[in-house]
C-alpha positions in Angstrom: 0.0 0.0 0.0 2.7 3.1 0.8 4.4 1.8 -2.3 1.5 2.3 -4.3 1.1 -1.4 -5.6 -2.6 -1.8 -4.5 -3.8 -4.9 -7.0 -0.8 -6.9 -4.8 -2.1 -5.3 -1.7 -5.4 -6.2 -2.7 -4.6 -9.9 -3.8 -2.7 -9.9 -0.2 -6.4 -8.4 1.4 -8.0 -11.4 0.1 -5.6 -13.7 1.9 -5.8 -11.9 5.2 -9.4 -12.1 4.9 -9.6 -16.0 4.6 -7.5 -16.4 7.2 -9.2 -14.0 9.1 -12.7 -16.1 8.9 -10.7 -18.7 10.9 -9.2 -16.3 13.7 -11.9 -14.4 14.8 -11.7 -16.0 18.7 -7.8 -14.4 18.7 -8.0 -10.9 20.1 -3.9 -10.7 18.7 -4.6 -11.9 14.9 -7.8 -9.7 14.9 -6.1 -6.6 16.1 -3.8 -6.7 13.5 -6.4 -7.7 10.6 -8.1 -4.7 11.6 -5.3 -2.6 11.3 -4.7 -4.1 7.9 -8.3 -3.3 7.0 -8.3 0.7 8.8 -4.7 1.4 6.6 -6.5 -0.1 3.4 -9.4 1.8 3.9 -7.8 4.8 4.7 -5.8 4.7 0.9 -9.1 4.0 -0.8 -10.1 7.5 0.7 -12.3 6.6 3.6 -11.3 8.2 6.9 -14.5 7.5 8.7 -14.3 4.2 8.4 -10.7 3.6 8.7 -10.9 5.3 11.9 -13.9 2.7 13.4 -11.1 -0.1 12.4 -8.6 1.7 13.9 -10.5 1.7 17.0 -11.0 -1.9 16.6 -7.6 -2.9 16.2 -6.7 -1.1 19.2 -9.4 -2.8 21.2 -8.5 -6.2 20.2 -4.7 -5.4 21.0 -5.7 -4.2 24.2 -7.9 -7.3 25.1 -4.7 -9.7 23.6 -2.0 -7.8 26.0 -0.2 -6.3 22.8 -0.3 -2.7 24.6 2.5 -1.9 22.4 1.0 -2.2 19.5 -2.5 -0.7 20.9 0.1 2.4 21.8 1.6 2.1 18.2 -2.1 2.5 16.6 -3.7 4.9 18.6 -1.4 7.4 16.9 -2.8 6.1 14.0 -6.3 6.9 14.8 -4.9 10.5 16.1 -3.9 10.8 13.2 -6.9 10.0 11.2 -9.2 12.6 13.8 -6.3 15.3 12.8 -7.8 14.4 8.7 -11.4 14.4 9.7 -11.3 17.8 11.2 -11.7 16.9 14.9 -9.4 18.3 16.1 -9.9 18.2 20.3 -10.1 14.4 20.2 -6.7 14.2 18.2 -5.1 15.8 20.9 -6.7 13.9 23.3 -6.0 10.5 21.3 -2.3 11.9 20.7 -1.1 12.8 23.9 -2.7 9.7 25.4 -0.5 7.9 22.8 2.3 10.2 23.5 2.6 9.1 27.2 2.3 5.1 26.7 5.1 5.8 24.0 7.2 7.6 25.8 6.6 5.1 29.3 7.3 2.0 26.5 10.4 4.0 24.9 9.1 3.7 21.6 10.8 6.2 20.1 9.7 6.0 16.7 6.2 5.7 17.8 6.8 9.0 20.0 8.1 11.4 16.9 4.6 10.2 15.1 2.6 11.1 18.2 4.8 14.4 18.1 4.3 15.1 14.3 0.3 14.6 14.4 0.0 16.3 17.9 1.8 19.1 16.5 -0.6 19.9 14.0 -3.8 19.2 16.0 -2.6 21.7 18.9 -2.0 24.4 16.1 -5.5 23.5 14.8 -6.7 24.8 18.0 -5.3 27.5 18.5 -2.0 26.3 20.1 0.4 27.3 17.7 3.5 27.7 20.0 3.2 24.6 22.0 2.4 22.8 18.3 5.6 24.2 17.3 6.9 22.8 20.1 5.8 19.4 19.8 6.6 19.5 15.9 10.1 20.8 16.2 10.8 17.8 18.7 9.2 15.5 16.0 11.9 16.5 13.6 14.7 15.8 15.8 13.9 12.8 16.6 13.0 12.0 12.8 16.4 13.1 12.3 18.4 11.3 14.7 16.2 8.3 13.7 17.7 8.7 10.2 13.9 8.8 8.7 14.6 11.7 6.3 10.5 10.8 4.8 9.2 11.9 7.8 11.2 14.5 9.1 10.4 16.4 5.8 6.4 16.0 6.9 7.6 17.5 10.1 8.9 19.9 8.7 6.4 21.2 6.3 3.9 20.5 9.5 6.6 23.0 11.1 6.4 25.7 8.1 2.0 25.3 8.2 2.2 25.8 12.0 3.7 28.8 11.4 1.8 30.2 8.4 -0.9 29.8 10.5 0.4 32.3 13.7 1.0 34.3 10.7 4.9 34.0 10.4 4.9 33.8 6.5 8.9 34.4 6.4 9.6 31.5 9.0 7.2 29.5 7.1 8.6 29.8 3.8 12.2 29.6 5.2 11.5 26.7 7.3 9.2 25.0 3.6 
């Protein structure tokens, strides 16, 4: 799917689907189909319902013990409140993600809390404390080698600012 190839993700859908018929007693396998299923449906273009798998996925992860990959996912569905506009409950999801992360010392999961949390703040109103959060994401991008992400950071960093209404900072920072 991030490559792009979706008839092999798709053929690869069908076969997690199967199998899925036969796992539906195992909280584990099922938090992790539903992942697979929130991530597909959120390429084909639809948030909403990506973000009730999301939800699910976490929930099943949670009931199997996997609270790292619950932890891993919530910033997912952050992230997918941050796309849909609601704004309050990304920052709520995200800085509940942010502390298991940080607890867990899952670093990488803890710059994509940062990067989404970022943005939601500054949706709010909270443009300095956004910057805050989104200047930490791209340090830790950075030091994580992840050079994809730290340039999402850092346009996140240059919209943050365009929106306090630093249009020179911004474009430097773009």
């Amino acid at each position: 799917l991030q490559g792009g190839n979706y008839p092999g993700a798709d053929d690869l859908m069908q076969f997690i689907e199967r199998a899925a018929a036969r796992l539906t007693q195992d909280p584990f396998a099922m938090g992790h189909v539903f992942r697979v299923r929130a991530y597909r449906t959120l390429v084909a273009g639809d948030p909403a319902d990506s973000l009730s798998l999301f939800e699910q996925a976490i929930e099943s992860l949670e009931r199997a013990g996997d609270v790292r990959a619950a932890c891993r996912h919530r910033t997912s569905c952050g992230a997918v409140h941050l796309e849909l506009g609601d704004y309050e409950h990304a920052v709520e999801v995200l800085r509940r993600a942010l502390v298991d992360s940080d607890k867990m010392g899952l670093t990488a999961v803890t710059a994509g809390a940062w990067h989404n949390l970022g943005m939601a703040l500054a949706r709010v109103g909270l443009h300095d404390e956004g910057l805050r959060e989104e200047t930490r994401a791209v340090a830790s991008f950075a030091a994580q080698g992840d050079r994809r992400m730290e340039g999402a950071a850092r346009l996140y960093c240059a919209f943050i600012r365009l929106m306090a209404g630093h249009a020179r900072e911004a474009e430097e920072n773009a």
